[in-house]
N, C-alpha and C positions, 0 to 999 in steps of 0.2 A: 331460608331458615327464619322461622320468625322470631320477632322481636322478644329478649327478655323481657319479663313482667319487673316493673319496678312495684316491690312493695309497701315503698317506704314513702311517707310526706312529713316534712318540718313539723308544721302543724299538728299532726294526729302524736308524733314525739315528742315536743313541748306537752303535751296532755298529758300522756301517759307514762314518760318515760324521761322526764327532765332529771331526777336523777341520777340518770348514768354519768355525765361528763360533772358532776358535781363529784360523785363520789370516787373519780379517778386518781384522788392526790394520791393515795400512797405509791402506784405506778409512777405516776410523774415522777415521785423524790427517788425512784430507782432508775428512771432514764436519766435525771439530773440535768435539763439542759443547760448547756454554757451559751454564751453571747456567741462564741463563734461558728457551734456548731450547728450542720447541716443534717436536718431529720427527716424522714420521710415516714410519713400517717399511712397506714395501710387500713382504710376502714374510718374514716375521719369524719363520718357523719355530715350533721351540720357546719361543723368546725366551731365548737364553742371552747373545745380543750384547746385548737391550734391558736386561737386568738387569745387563749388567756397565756401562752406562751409567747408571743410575740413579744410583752412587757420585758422578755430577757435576751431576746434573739437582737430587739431593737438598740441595745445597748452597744453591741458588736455586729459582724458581719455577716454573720448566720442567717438561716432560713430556715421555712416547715413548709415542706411540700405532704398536701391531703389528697389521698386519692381515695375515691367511695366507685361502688358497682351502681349505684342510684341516681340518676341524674337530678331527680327533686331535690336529695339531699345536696348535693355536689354545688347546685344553684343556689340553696340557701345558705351553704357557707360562705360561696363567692360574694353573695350580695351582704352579710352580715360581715366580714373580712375590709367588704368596702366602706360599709356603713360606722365601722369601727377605724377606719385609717389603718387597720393592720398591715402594712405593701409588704410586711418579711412574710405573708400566708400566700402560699398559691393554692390550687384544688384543679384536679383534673379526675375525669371520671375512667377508672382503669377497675375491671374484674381483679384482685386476688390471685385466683387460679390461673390468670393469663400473664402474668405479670413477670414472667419469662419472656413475653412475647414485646413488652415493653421496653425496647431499647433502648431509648434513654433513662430509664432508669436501671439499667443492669451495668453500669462502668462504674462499679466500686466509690462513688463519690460520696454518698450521703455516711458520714462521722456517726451518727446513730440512727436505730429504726423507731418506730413507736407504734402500739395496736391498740386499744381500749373495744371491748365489748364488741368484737367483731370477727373474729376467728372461730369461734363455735359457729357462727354462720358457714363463712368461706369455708371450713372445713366438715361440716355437717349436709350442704348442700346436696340434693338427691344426686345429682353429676357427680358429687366426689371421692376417688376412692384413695388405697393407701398410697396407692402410685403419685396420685395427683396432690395427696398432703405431704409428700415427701419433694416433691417436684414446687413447692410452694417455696419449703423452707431455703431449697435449695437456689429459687430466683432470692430469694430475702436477705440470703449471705450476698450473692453477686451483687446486690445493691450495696453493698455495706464496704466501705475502706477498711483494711487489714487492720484488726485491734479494735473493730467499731463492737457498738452494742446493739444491740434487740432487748426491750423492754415489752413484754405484752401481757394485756390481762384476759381471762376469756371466762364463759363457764368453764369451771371445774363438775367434778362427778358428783354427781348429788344436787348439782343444780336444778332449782325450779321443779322438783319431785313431782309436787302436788299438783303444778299448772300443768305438766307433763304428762301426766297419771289420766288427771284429767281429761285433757284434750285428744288421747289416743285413746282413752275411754269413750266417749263419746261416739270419736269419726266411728272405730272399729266396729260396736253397735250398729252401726248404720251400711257399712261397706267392708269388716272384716279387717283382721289387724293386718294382714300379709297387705293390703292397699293403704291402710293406716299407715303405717311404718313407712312406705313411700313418699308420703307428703311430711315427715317428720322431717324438719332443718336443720336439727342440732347436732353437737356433737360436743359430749361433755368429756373431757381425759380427766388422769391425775398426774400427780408429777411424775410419774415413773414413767409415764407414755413422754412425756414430754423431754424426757432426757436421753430415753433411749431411738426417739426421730432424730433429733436434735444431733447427739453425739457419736449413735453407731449406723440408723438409718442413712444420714444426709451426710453427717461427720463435715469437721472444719467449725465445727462449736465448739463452746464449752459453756456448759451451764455453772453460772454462778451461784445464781438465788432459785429457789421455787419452793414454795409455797402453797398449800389451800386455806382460805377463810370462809368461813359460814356467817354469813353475813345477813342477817334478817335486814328485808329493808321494805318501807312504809308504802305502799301503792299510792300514787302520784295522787292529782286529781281529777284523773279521767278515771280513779277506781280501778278494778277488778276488770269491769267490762271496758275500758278503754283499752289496759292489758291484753286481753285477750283478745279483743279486734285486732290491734297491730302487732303484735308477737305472734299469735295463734294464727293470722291469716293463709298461711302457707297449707296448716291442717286442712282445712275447711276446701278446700281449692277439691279437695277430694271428693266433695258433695255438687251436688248442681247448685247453680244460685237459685234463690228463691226462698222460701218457705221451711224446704227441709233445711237448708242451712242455716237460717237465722233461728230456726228450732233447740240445732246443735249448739250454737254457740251462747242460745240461753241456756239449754243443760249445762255447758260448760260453766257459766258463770255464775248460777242458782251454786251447783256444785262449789264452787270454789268460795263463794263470798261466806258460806257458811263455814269451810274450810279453813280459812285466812283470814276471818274476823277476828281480830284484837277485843278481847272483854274490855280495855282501857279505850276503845275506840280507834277506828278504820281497819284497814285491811296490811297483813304483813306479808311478802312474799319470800318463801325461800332462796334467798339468791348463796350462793357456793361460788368464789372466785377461784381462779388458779391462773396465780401471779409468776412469771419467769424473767428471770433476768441472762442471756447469754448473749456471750462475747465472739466474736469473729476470730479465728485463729490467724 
């Protein structure tokens, strides 16, 4: 089998996308960590969110275990975790989807879960279907002690329209939407999808909170086109390298900066969050 493609690097995300873990408190204040408890990141990126948590984990007995599908990213949390004295973070590089298959982490220990801006991934992936998003939730409970919580934030519907429109505008042009829609990554729900996996699909939840916010937010400063190189890179996989591809991805981004430009100055992207908060029965 060959090797997954990692498409992620520290680097090209600090550019383009520093943002995200900046703008995850309000999820945070609904995971609410305590000193004691023990949480597990599914999707943890760099680890900029698990090291700003360690400031509370540190006080008491607790831990944050980050687990990411990227082994670049996975590495620069490790090294920034150390670089920071964070020892309550650990990081281990675990797929999502397999995460049934991960036995130490399916013995009900970890007190809460946590996701930020990574579930639209794991569950949009061209591999994924309804089976395999039910089969996710259902490792997510077995991690979780009886009474525990799941905090996650992801796209919601209506996320990112325009870069979306976009970008399967283009490939399609090029290769046809039925190959288009193939390389597409995402997967945006609302809260009704979210409560009925959740409560009648997987069952042994209960949803507390959920939520959509429409959240305009400012494009980094890798811009528009650093956006679209690292987010968009999945589409493009659909074209050969070369020429035609970096073609696309200036229509893509000619396209969008005209789209997203702020009269007030820079560029706004449509972001649509869909925040949940459920509990373990």
């Amino acid at each position: 089998m060959a090797e997954k493609k990692d498409h992620w690097s520290s680097d090209a995300y600090q550019t383009a996308a520093s943002f995200v873990p900046k703008l995850a408190t309000k999820i945070v204040q609904w995971l609410d960590p305590q000193k004691d408890d023990v949480i597990l990141d599914i999707g943890c990126g760099d680890g900029v969110v698990n090291i700003q948590m360690q400031e509370v984990l540190a006080q008491g007995s607790g831990s944050i275990h980050g687990t990411d599908s990227s082994p670049a990213m996975v590495d620069a949390a490790k090294a920034a975790a150390a670089k920071a004295g964070a020892s309550k973070c650990t990081f281990e590089v675990v797929d999502a989807l397999e995460l049934s298959k991960a036995k130490h982490l399916q013995d009900a220990h970890f007190t809460k879960l946590f996701s930020n801006a990574a579930l639209h991934w794991v569950l949009g992936s061209r591999k994924t279907d309804p089976t395999q998003q039910t089969a996710f939730f259902k490792a997510a409970r077995d991690a979780l002690a009886p009474g525990g919580v799941f905090a996650f934030e992801m796209g919601g519907l209506g996320n990112v329209s325009e870069m979306r429109a976009a970008l399967l505008g283009a490939v399609t042009r090029r290769v046809g939407l039925d190959k288009a829609l193939e390389y597409d990554p995402w997967f945006f729900p609302d809260e009704e999808w979210a409560k009925d996996i959740l409560e009648n699909k997987v069952g042994g939840w209960k949803v507390e909170r959920a939520e959509r916010e429409w959240r305009p937010t400012k494009a980094d400063v890798g811009g528009v086109e650093g956006w679209v190189r690292l987010f968009g890179a999945q589409f493009f996989e659909a074209l050969p390298q070369g020429t035609e591809r970096e073609g696309c991805i200036k229509e893509v981004v000619d396209v969008l900066e005209a789209v997203c430009k702020n009269p007030s100055g820079g560029f706004h992207l449509g972001y649509v969050r869909l925040r949940v908060l459920a509990r373990k029965l």
